[in-house]
C-alpha positions in Angstrom: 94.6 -40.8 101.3 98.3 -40.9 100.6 97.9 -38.5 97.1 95.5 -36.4 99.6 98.8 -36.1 102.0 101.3 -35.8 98.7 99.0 -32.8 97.8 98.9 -31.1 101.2 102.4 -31.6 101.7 103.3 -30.1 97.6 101.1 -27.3 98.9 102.6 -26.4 102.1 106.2 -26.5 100.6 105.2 -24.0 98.2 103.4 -22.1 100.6 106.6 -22.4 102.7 108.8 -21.3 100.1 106.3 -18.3 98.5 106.9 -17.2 102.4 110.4 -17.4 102.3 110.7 -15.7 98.9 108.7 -12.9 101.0 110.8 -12.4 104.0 113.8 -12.4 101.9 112.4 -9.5 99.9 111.0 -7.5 102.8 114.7 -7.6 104.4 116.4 -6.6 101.5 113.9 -3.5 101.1 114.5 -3.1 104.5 118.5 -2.8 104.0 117.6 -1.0 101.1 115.8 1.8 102.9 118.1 2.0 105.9 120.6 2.2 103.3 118.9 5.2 101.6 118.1 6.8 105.2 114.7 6.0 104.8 114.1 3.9 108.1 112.9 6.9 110.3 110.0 7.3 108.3 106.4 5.6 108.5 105.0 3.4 105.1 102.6 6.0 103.7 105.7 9.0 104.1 107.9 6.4 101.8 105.4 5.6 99.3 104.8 9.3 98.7 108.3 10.0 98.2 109.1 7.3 96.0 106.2 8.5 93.9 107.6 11.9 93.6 110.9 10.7 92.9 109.3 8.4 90.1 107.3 11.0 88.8 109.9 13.7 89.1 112.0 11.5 87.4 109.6 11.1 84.4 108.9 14.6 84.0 111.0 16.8 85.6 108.0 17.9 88.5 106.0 15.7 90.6 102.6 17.2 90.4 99.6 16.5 93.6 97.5 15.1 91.0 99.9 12.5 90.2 100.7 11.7 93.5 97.4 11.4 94.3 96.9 8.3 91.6 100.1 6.5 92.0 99.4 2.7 92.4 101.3 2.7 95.9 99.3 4.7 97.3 95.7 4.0 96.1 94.9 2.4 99.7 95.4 5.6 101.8 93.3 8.9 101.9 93.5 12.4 100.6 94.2 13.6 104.0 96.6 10.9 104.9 98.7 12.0 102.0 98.4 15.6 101.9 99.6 15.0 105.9 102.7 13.0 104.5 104.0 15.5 101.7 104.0 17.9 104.8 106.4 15.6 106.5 108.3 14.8 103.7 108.6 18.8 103.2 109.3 19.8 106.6 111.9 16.9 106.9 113.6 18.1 103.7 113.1 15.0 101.8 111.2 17.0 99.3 110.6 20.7 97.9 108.2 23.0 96.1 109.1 24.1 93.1 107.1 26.8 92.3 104.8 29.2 94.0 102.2 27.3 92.2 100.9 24.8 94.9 101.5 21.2 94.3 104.6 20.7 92.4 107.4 19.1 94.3 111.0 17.6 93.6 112.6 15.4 95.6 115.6 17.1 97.6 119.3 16.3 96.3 120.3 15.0 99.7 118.0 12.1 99.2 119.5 8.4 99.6 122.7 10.9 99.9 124.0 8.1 103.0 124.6 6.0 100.6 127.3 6.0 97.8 126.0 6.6 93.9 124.6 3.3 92.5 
């Protein structure tokens, strides 16, 4: 019974601390994005744009087809992020970049409340 409680209680300190380690992260993403001016915007309108800037950063365009396989944003649907890029165009955050459809570029006044890191 006591190795029983020994285990339980090993278990819920790291449990305890995996939490911990969690809420310390989401707060300094949090900072992090108020940081950047990020904190007006919903979770699937900050995914997209950091997969533009990730992909525009990689190949000089962020194309709709990459955007629509990033790994942040596989649990969200077409619509969803077609309705996003929208936002993030009409709020300046990002731009087209070529009468083609479906090539963006993050604008140059993104993060731009912060200082250059």
């Amino acid at each position: 019974m006591l190795l029983r409680l020994k285990v339980v209680s090993n278990l819920r300190f790291e449990l305890t601390t995996l939490f911990k380690t969690l809420v310390d992260l989401q707060m300094m993403v949090q900072g992090i994005e108020e940081d950047l001016g990020l904190s007006d915007l919903g979770n699937i309108e900050k995914r997209v744009l950091l997969s533009v800037i990730e992909f525009y950063d990689q190949n000089g365009v962020a194309s709709t087809a990459e955007i629509l396989t990033h790994p942040l944003l596989n649990a969200f649907s077409r619509p969803s992020l077609f309705r996003a890029l929208k936002v993030l165009e009409e709020t300046g955050r990002i731009f087209k970049v070529s009468a083609k459809r479906g090539f963006y570029a993050p604008a140059k006044n993104v993060g731009s409340s912060i200082s250059e890191v």
